[in-house]
N, C-alpha and C positions, 0 to 999 in steps of 0.2 A: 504494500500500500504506500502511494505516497505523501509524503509528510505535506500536511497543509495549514495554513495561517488562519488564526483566527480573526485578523486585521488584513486592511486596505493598504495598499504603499499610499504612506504619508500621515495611518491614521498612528494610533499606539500600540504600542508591541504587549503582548501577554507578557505577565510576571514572568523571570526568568528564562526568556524568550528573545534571541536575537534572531530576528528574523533576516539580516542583512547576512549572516555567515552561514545560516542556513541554507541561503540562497548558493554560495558561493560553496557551499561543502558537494563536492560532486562526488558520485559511485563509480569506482572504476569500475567499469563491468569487462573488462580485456587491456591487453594493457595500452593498445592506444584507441581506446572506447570508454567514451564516460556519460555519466547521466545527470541529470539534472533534475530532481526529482519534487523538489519543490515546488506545487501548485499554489493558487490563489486566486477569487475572485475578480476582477477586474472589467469594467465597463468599457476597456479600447483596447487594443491589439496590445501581445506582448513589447512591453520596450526596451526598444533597440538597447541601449544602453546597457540593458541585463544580459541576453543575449552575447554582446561582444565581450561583456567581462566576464563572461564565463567561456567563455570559447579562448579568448586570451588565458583564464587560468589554465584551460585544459592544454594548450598549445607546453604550455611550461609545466607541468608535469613531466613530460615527456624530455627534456635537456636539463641538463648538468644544474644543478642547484645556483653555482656561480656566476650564470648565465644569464642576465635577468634581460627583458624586452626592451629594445629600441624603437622598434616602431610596428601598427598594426592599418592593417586597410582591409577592410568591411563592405560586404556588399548584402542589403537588404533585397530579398528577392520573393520572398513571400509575406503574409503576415502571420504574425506566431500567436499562440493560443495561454492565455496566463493560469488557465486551469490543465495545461497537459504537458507532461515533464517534456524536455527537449532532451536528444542526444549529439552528443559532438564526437568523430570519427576526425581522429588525430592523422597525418600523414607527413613523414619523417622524410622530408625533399633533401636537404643536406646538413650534415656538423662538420663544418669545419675546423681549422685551430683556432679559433676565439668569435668564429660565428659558427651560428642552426639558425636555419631555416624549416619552417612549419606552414602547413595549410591546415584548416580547420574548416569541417562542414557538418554544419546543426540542421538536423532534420526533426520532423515532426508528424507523425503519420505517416513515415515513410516518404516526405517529402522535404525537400531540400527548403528552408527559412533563411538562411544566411549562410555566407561565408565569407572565409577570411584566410589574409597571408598574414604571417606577423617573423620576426625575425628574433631575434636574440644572440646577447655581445659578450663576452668576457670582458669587465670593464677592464680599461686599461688609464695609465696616467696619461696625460696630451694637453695640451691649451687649454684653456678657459679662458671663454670671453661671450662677452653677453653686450649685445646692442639694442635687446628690446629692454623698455625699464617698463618696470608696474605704474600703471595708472595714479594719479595722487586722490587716494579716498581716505574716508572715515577710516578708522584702526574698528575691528568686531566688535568689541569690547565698546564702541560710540557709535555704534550702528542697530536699528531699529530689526529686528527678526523678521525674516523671511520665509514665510511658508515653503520649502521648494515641493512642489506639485510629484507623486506618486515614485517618487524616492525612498526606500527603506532608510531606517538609524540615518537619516541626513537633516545635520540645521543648517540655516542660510541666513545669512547678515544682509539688509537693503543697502545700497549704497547711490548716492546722486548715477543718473544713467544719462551717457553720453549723447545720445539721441533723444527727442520731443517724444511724447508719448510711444514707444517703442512695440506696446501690446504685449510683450515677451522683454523680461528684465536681461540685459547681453552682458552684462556688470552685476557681480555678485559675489559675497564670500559664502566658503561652504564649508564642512566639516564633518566626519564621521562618528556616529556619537555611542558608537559600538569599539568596546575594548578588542582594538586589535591588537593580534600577535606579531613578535617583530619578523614578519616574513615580505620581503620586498617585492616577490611576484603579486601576493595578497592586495598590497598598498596600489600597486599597478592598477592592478584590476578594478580596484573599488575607484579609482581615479578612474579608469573605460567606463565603469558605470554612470559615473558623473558627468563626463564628456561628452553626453546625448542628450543632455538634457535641455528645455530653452531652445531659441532658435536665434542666431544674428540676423536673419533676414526679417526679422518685424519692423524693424526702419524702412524699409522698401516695398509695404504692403499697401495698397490700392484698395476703394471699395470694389476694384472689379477680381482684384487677383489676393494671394494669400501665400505663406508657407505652408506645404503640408507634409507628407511623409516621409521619411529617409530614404535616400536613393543609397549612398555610399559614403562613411566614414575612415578618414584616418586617423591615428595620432603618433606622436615621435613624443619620446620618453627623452628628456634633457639627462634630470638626475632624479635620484628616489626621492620618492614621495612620503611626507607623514600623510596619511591623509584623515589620521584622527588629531591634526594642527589642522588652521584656518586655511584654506587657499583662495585663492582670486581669482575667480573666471573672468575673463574678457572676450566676448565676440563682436567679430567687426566684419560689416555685411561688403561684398563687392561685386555683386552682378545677379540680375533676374534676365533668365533669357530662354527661348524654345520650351517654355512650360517647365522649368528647374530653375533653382537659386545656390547660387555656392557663397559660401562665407567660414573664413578661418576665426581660431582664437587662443589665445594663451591664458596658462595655469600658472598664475605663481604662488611663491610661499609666501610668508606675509613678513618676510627679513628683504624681497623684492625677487628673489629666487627666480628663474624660469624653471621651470618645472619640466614641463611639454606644453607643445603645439598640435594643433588639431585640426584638419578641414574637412568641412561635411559640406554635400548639396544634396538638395531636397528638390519635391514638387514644386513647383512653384504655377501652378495654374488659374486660369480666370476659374469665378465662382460658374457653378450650375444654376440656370433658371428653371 
């Protein structure tokens, strides 16, 4: 039987109940086969977000523990079901000496929902240099709370939003408010799952057109993540065109860190009459 939530993402969790790690604890069912087992009510298609941090976890299961993600690219191809466990079918493309490379495909009733490449690096020492800086906001700690919408264990800080009424906040802190373990593939993950959330393309919304579903998501992993400390979401929209909208953004720490970078495009179609 699979394990199921007494709550909504976003409502509150049962007593002694993390429902954000439950999500993230997968079955191995072979060893590059895993399950996802954790069901739940929900009123709109599975989100993305979950999906790719779990297909990211299961990617890393499969290479060397020291080997943590640099980057993942996503492709939404179906819509997934938040009542019916997903599986992800690992495929071991190369390990190299300080790179693996991984494909991951989540199916659902035997059909294909998503997939994804994602890579992974042995870190090594090199340059640091950083030319994005963090946006100048509120510190959390003087910021007004944020509902963030159908997120597990996640709080959100408001912050002034660089665009006129936006519809979708592109500026925001967030946090996970589930005792994680120090496992840096983990932190990744629960960062993919945050990465989907929101849209930058609400600055660019029309009464005739809109953002709507996810077509395909990347992200590149700077440095590790706490991601039960503050981070800063940024998205910044740059094009509506042929019925899609693409728009990137950056994660930082709240010491100004870049974190990772991320770009998603979505639907972007006129409304139906």
């Amino acid at each position: 039987m699979e394990p199921t939530l007494d709550t909504a993402p976003g409502g509150p969790a049962a007593p002694g109940h993390d429902p954000l790690l439950t999500m993230l604890d997968l079955e191995r069912i072979e060893s590059d086969i895993f399950r996802a087992g954790m069901v739940f009510a929900e009123p709109y298609a599975l989100y993305g977000g979950q999906v790719a941090a779990q297909a990211l976890l299961a990617a890393g299961r499969t290479v060397e523990a020291d080997r943590l993600p640099h980057s993942l690219h996503g492709y939404f191809l179906r819509a997934g079901d938040a009542t019916l466990p997903t599986v992800f079918r690992v495929y071991r493309d190369r390990d190299g000496r300080s790179f693996s490379a991984r494909r991951v495909v989540a199916t659902q009733r035997g059909e294909v929902i998503f997939n994804m490449s994602s890579s992974f690096h042995l870190r090594q020492e090199g340059v640091e240099a950083q030319l994005s800086t963090m946006p100048e906001v509120p510190d959390p700690a003087g910021s007004e709370p944020y509902p963030i919408p159908r997120l597990f264990s996640m709080e959100g800080r408001a912050v002034p939003q660089p665009h006129e009424d936006p519809g979708y906040p592109t500026r925001f802190w967030a946090r996970c408010t589930s005792e994680l373990p120090a496992d840096p593939l983990l932190h990744a993950s629960v960062l993919t799952y945050l990465s989907d959330i929101s849209t930058g393309l609400g600055p660019l919304r029309t009464d005739e057109a809109k953002p709507g579903s996810s077509l395909d998501h990347a992200v590149w992993f700077h440095h590790p993540a706490r991601m039960d400390d503050w981070v800063l979401t940024d998205l910044v929209p740059h094009a509506a065109a042929a019925g899609r909208g693409w728009y990137t953004g950056s994660l930082f720490g709240a010491d100004g860190l870049l974190l990772a970078s991320l770009a998603q495009e979505t639907l972007f179609r006129n409304k139906r009459r």
